[in-house]
C-alpha positions in Angstrom: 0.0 0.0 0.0 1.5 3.8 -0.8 2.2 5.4 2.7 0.2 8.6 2.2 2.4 11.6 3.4 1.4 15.2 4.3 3.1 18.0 3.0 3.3 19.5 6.3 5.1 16.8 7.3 7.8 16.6 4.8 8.9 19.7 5.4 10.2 18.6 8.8 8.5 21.7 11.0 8.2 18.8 14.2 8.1 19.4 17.5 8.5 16.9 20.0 5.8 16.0 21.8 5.9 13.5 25.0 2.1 12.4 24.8 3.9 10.6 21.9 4.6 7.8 23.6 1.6 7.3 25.3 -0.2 7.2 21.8 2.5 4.7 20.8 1.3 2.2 24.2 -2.2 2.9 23.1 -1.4 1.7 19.7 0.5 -1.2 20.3 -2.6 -2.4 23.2 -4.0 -5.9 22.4 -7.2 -5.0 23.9 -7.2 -1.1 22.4 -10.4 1.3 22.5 -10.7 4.6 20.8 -9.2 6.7 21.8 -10.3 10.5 23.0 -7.9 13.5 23.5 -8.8 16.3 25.1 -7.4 19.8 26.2 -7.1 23.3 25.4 -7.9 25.1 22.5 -4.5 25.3 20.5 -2.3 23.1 22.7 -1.0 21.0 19.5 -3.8 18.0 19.5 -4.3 18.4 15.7 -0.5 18.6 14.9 0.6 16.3 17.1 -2.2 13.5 16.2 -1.4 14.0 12.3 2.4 13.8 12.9 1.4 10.6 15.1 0.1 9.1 12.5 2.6 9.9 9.4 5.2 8.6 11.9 3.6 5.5 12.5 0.8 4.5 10.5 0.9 4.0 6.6 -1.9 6.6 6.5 -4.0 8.7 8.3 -7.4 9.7 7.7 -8.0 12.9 9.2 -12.0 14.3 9.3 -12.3 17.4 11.0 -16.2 18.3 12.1 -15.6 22.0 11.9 -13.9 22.3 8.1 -15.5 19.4 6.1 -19.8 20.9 5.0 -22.2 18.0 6.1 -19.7 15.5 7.2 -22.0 15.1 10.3 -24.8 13.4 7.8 -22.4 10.5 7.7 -23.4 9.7 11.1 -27.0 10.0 11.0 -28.5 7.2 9.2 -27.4 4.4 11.7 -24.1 3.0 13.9 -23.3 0.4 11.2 -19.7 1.3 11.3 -18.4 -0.6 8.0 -20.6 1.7 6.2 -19.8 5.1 8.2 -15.4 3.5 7.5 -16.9 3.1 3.7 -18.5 6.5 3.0 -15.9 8.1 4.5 -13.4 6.8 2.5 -15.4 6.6 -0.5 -17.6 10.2 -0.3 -14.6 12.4 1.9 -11.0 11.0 1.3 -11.3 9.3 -2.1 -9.3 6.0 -1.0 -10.3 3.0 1.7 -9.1 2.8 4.8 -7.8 0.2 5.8 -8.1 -1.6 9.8 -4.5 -2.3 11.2 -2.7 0.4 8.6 -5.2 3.6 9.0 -5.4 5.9 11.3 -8.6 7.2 11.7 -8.7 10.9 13.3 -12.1 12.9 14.3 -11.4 16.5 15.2 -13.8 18.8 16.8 -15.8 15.7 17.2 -17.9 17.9 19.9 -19.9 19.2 17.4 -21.2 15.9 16.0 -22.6 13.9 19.5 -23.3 11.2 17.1 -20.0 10.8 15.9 -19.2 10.6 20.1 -21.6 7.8 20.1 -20.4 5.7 17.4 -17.1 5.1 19.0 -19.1 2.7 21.0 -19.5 1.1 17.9 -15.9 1.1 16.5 -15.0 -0.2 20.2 -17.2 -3.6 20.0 -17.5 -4.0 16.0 -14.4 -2.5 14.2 -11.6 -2.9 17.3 -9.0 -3.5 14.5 -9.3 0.2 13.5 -7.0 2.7 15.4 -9.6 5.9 15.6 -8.9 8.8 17.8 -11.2 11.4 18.6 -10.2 15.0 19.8 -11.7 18.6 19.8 -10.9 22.0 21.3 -13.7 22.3 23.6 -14.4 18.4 24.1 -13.8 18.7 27.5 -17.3 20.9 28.2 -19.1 18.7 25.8 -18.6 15.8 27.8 -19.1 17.5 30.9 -22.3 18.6 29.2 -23.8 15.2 28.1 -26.1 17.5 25.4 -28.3 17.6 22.9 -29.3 13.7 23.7 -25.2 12.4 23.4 -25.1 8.8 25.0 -22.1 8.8 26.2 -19.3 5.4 25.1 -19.3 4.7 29.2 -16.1 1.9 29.2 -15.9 1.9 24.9 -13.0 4.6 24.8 -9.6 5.9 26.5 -9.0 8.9 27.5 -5.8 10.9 27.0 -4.8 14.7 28.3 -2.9 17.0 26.4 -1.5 20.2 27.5 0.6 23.1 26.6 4.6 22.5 25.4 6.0 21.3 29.2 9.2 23.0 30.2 11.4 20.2 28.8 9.6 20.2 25.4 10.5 23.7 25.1 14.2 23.9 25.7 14.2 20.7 23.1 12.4 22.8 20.6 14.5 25.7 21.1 17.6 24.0 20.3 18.5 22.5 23.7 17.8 18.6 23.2 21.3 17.8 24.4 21.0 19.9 27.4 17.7 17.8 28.6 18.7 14.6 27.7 22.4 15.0 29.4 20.1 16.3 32.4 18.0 13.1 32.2 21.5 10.9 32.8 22.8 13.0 35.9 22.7 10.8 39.4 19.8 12.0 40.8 21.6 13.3 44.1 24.5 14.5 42.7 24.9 18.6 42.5 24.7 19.9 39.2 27.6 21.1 37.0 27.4 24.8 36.5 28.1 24.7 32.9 24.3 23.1 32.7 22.5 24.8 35.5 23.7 28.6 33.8 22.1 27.4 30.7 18.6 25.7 32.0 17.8 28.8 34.4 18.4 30.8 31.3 15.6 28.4 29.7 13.0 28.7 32.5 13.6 32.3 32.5 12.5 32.5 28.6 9.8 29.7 29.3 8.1 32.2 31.9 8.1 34.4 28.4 6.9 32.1 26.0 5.0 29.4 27.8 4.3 26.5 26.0 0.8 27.2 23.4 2.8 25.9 20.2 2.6 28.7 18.0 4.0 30.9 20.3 7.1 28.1 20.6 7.2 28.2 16.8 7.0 32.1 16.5 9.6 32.0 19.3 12.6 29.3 17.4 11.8 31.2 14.3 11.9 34.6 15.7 13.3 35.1 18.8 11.5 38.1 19.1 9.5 38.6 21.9 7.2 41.2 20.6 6.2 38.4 17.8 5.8 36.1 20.2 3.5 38.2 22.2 1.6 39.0 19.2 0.8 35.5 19.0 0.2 35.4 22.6 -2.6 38.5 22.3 -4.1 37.0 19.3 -4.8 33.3 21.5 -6.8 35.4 23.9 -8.8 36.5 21.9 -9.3 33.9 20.4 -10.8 32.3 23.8 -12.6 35.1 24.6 -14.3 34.5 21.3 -15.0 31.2 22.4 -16.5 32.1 25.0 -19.3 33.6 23.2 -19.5 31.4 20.4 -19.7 27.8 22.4 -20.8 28.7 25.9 -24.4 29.0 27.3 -25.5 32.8 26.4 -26.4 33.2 30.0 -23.0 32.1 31.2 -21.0 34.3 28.8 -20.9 37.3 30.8 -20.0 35.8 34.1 -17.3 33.2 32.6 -15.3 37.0 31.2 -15.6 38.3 34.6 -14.0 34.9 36.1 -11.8 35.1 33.2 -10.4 38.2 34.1 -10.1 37.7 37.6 -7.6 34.9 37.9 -4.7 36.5 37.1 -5.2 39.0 39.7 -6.2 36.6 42.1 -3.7 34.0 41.9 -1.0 37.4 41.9 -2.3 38.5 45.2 -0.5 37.3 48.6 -3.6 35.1 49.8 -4.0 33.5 46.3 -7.3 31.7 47.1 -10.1 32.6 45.0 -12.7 34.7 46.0 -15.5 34.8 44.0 -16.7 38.2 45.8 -13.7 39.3 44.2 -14.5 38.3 40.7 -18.0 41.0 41.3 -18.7 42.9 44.3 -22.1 40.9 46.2 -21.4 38.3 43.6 -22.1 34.5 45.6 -20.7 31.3 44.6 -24.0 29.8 43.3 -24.0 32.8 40.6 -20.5 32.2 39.3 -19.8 28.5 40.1 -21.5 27.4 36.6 -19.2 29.3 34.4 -16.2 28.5 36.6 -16.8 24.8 35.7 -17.0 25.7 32.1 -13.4 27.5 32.3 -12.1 23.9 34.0 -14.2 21.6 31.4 -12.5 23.6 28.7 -9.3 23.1 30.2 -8.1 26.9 30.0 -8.0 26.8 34.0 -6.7 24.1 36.6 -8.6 24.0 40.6 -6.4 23.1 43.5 -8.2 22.1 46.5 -7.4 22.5 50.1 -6.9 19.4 52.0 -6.2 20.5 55.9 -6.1 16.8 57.1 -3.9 14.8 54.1 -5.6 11.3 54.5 -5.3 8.9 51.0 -7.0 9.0 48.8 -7.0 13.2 49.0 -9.8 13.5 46.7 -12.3 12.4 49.3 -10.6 14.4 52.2 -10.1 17.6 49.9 -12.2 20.9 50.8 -13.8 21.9 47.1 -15.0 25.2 48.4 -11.6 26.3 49.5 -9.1 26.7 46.3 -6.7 28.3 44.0 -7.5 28.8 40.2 -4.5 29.0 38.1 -3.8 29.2 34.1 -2.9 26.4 32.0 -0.1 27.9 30.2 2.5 30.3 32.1 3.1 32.6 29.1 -0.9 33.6 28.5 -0.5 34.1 32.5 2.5 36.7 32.2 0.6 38.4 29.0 -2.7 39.0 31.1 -0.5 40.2 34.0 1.5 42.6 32.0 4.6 42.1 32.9 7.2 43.1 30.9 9.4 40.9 29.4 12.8 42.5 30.4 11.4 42.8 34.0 11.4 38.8 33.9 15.3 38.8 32.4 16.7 41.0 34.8 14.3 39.7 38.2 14.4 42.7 40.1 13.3 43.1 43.5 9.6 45.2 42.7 8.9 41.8 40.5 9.1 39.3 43.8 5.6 39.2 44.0 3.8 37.9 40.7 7.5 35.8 40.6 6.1 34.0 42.9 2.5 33.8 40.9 3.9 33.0 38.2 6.6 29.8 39.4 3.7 28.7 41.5 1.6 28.6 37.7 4.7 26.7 36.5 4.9 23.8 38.9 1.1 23.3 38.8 1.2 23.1 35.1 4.1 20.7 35.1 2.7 18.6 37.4 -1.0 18.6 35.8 1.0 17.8 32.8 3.1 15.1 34.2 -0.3 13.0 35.3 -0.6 14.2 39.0 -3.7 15.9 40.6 -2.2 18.0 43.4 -3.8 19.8 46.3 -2.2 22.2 48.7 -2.5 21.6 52.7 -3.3 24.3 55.1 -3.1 24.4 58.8 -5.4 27.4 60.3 -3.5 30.6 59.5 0.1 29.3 60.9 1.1 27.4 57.8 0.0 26.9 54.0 1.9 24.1 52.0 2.1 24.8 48.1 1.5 21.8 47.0 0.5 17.8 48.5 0.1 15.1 45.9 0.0 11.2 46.0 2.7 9.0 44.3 2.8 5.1 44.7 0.8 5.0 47.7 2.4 8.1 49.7 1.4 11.1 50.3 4.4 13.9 49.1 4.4 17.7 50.4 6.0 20.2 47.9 7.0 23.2 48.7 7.9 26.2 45.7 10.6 29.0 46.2 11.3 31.4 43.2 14.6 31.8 44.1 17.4 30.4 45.7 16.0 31.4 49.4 14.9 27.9 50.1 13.6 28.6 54.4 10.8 26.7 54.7 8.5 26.7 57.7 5.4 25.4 56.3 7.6 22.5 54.9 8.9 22.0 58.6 5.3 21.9 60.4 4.0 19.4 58.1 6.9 16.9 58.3 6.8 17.0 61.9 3.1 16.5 62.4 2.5 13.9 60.0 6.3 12.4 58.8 6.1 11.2 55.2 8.8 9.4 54.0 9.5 12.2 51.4 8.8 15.7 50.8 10.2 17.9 47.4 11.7 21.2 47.7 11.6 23.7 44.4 13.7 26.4 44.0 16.4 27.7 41.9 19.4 26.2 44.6 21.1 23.4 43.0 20.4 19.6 43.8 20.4 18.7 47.8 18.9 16.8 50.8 18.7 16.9 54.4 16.3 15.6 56.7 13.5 16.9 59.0 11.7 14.7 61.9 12.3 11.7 60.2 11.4 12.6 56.4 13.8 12.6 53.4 13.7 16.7 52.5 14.8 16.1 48.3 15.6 20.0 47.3 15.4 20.3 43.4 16.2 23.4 41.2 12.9 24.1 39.2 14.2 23.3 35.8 14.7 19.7 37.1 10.6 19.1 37.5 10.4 16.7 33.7 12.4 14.4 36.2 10.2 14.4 39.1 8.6 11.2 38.9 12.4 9.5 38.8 13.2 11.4 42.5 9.3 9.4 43.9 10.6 6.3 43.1 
C-alpha cells in the first residue's frame, strides 16, 4: 500500500511532543479502544495527532467536524460502522481505509454527539481500526452530556494534552542535548554549572513564551519577543471569542468576569479565590456554573485544600476552598502585564507575581506530568504549596522562586504527619537533608520533567 504523506510533514516543521509515547502504548494495546484526547484550545492535538500518524501509520485519515460541509450526515443514518469507514473513505477521502494500517482521526468531534456515540460502535465492532477522537472544547461537551449524546461509558480511553511542558520547550528551542544530558545526571548528585547557567536561562524564557505551540514556533523562528506576544494576544482572543461562540448565552458574561479575575487573584498574597472578588455581592451559586465551564475547557486548573492529608486526598479535599491558576504560564505573564525585560533581569519590585507565576509553573508541570495535586493548610500558621499522592504516599511540595529555600510550612507538616519524602523547588542546586524523620529532596525548578524518577 503507498504510505500517504502530508506536506506539512515533509517539510520537517516537528516538535517533540511526550504524549507521543503514550499514543504509541495505546497503539501497540492488544485489547485497544478509541481513543479520545482532550485539552485546550491550541495546545497542539491536531498537529501532534497528524504527525502521530505519518510517523507511524501507513496513512492517516484525518476528518475534522468543523472544516469538512455535512460530514455530520455520515453519522446519521445508523451506527453500522463498516458503512460510516466506507463512506468516509469513498464520499470524503477518495481512497479506503484500511483496519491495522489507518489511522482514523475525528477533530472537533464535539460538534457531531453522534459521531461521540459511534465510537461505541468502533470499540465492539471494528476494534482492528485505530480511531482517535479530539476537539478544542471536548472537555465541556462531555461534561455537558447535550443535545441527547449517549455517552461510550467503558468503549474509549482517554488521554490529556496540555501546553509545550518546560522540557519540550528547551528541546524545541535548540536544547535537546542539554535535557537529555540532564536526564543521565545521578539523581543526588549537584549539578555542574556549565548546565545549570544554561537551564535557568531556559525557565527564564519559558516564563516568556510558555508552551501554546505557536507561540514556541514564532519564538525558534523569531526570537523576538514582541512576535511572540503578538501570537500570545491574538490566542486570547481567540478564547474570549469562544467564549461567546460555544458557551451557554447566559454564562458568557460571568465566565469573562472569572476570566479576568484569575490572574489578579492567583498574583495576590492570599491567592485563594474569592468569587466576591470576581463581582462585588457576587455569591458562589452565581458564578460556580461558568467556573466549571473554564475547567471543562481546560483553560483553567482548581487546587483544592486538604487540611487533614488522609489517601486517597480526593475524598478528604475541601472543594469550596481553592486556587484557580492558568494552563499555560506565558498567557499568565501576557494577562499580568509584565514586561518581558522585568522577567530577564528579576528585580526586587517583580518578587511578588515571581512567585505567581513559578507557582503557575509547577502546577502546570505537574498537571502535565499525570498528577492531581492539592495544597495543605493548617489554620492561619502554615500553608503548603502543593500535597500530591505517588505510589501510595502522600508527598508535600513546597515552591521557592529563588534560591531562598527557608521553609516553615515545609517544617510543620513533616513534623506532624512524617512522610517518608517531601520535594523542595527552587532555583538552589540539587540537595537533601532531613527533617523529623522525612527525606527533604531540594530540586532546582528546571529539574521538575524528572520528578517522577526522584518518587521512586
Amino acid at each position: 500500500m503507498v504510505k500517504y504523506v502530508h506536506k506539512w510533514y515533509e517539510k520537517g516543521i516537528f516538535m517533540k511532543r511526550n504524549i507521543i509515547s503514550s499514543l504509541l502504548k495505546w497503539k501497540n494495546k492488544a485489547k485497544r479502544k478509541p481513543l479520545i484526547v482532550t485539552g485546550v484550545r491550541q495546545c497542539g492535538k491536531t498537529y501532534t495527532l497528524k504527525s502521530f500518524g505519518a510517523e507511524y501509520f501507513e496513512d492517516t485519515a484525518y476528518f475534522n467536524f468543523e472544516e469538512i460541509e455535512n460530514l455530520s450526515s455520515i453519522f446519521e443514518h445508523d451506527f453500522n460502522v463498516d458503512r460510516i469507514v466506507d463512506e468516509l473513505g469513498s464520499l470524503v477521502l477518495g481512497r479506503p481505509i484500511f483496519p491495522g494500517k489507518s489511522l482514523v482521526i475525528f477533530d472537533e468531534i464535539q460538534t457531531c454527539p453522534r459521531a461521540i456515540t459511534a465510537l461505541k460502535y468502533f470499540c465492539e465492532n471494528l476494534p482492528d481500526l485505530h480511531v482517535i477522537a479530539a476537539g478544542s472544547l471536548l472537555g465541556v461537551a462531555l461534561a455537558g452530556a447535550s443535545e441527547g449524546l449517549s455517552f461510550p461509558v467503558g468503549k474509549v480511553e482517554r488521554l490529556m494534552m496540555y501546553p509545550m511542558t518546560f522540557d519540550e520547550f528547551v528541546q524545541a528551542d535548540g536544547g535537546e542535548k542539554l535535557i537529555k544530558s540532564g536526564a543521565k545526571f545521578d539523581l543526588n548528585r549537584e549539578l555542574p554549572e556549565i548546565y545549570t547557567s544554561q537551564m535557568k536561562k531556559y525557565l527564564k524564557l519559558y516564563y516568556i513564551v510558555g508552551g501554546m505551540p505557536e507561540a514556541v514556533q514564532t519564538w525558534c523562528d523569531s526570537h523576538s519577543f514582541e512576535e511572540v506576544e503578538q501570537v500570545q494576544q491574538n490566542i486570547l482572543r481567540d478564547y474570549a471569542d469562544d467564549f461567546a461562540k460555544h458557551a451557554p448565552l447566559s454564562e458568557v458574561p460571568r465566565i469573562r468576569l472569572i476570566w479576568q479575575s484569575v490572574p489578579i487573584q492567583l498574583a495576590k498574597e492570599n491567592n485563594k479565590f474569592v468569587f466576591s472578588h470576581v463581582r462585588e455581592g457576587a455569591r458562589s451559586k452565581e458564578l460556580e456554573d461558568s467556573l466549571e465551564w473554564l475547567i471543562n475547557s481546560s483553560l483553567v486548573y482548581k487546587l483544592s485544600l486538604v487540611e487533614k492529608p488522609e489517601q486517597p486526598l480526593s475524598f478528604v479535599a475541601d472543594e469550596t476552598y481553592f486556587k484557580i491558576y492558568m494552563a499555560d504560564i506565558g498567557l499568565l505573564q501576557k494577562r499580568l502585564g509584565i514586561y518581558y525585560k522585568t522577567i530577564l533581569d528579576g528585580g526586587d519590585d517583580f518578587i511578588r507575581f515571581k512567585g505567581a507565576l513559578t507557582e503557575n509553573f509547577v502546577m502546570s508541570e505537574l498537571r502535565a506530568a499525570g498528577f492531581f495535586p492539592y495544597f495543605w493548610r493548617s489554620g492561619n500558621t502554615a500553608e503548603l504549596d502543593f500535597i500530591l499522592e505517588s505510589e501510595g504516599k502522600i508527598i508535600p511540595i513546597e515552591v521557592k522562586s529563588a534560591t531562598n529555600t527557608r521553609a516553615k510550612s515545609l517544617r510543620q507538616f513533616c513534623m506532624k504527619y512524617k512522610p517518608p519524602l517531601a520535594v523542595k523547588f527552587s532555583l538552589k542546586n540539587v540537595g537533601n537533608s532531613e527533617e523529623s524523620g522525612t527525606k527533604i529532596q531540594s530540586l532546582p525548578l528546571f529539574q521538575i520533567f524528572r520528578l517522577r524518577e526522584y518518587l521512586e
